[in-house]
N, C-alpha and C positions, 0 to 999 in steps of 0.2 A: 415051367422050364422052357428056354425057347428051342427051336429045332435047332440041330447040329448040323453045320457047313456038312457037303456031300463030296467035295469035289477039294483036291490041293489049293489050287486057290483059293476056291471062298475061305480055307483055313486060315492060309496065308494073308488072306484082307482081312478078317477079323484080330488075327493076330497082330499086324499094322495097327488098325483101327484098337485096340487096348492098349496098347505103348502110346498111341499120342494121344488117350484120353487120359492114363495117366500123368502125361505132363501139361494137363491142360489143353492141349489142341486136335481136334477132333473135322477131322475130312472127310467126306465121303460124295463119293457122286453114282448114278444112275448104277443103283445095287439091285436086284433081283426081292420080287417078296417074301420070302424065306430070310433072305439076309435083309432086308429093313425089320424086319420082328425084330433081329436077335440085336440086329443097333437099338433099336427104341428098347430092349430089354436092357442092351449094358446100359443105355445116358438112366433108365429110372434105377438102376441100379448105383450109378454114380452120384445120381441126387439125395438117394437115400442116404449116403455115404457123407452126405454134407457138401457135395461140390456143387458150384454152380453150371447148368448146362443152356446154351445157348443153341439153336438149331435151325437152319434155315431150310423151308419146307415146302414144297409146290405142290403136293397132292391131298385138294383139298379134302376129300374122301376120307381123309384119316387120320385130320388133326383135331376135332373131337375125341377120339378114342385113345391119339397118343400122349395128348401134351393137356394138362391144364391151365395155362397160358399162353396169350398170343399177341403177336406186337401186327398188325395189318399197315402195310408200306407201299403208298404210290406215289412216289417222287418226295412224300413226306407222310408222315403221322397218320396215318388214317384214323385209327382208333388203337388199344394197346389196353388188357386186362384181362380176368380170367374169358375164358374160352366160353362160359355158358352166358356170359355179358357180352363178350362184344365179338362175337363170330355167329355174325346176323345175317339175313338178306339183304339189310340196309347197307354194314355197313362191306361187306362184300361186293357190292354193286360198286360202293363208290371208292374200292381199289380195286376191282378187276371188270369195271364197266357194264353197263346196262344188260346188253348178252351175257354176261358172261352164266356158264351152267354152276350153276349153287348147288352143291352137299345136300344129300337131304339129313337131314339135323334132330337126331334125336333126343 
């Protein structure tokens, strides 16, 4: 079960945030971690449901444990399949460049 919003707003954004997953379209930006749990809890809840869920996601940290697929995007294609295939060192380097600090990957 994911935590419960604490605060009227966070109510009020989750509330938003299930009416436009409902209709297919789903928003969100710079949410607290508490409130990305209970997102990443309604889209697997939604997938479970039969919908299809699309998610655009910057924190590499945590899309191992959220998502079992990944589409990897720099200016084009990088690489795109399940998550334990192609969310590598390699191919992370060659969308987010040579520095960039890599997930450690369990």
């Amino acid at each position: 079960m994911p935590p419960k919003p604490k605060t009227d707003a966070e109510r009020q954004q989750l509330r938003t945030l299930i009416i436009d997953a409902a209709r297919g379209l789903f928003v969100s930006r710079g949410v607290d971690a508490v409130t990305e749990r209970t997102i990443v809890e309604l889209l697997r809840n939604l997938r479970a449901a039969g919908k299809t869920v699309v998610v655009v996601h910057h924190d590499l940290q945590t899309v191992p444990e959220y998502f079992d697929w990944v589409a990897l995007l720099n200016v084009r294609r990088v690489a795109c399949g399940p998550v334990a295939e192609v969310f590598t060192p390699e191919n992370l380097r060659a969308t987010y460049g040579e520095k960039a600090v890599l997930p450690v990957l369990k």
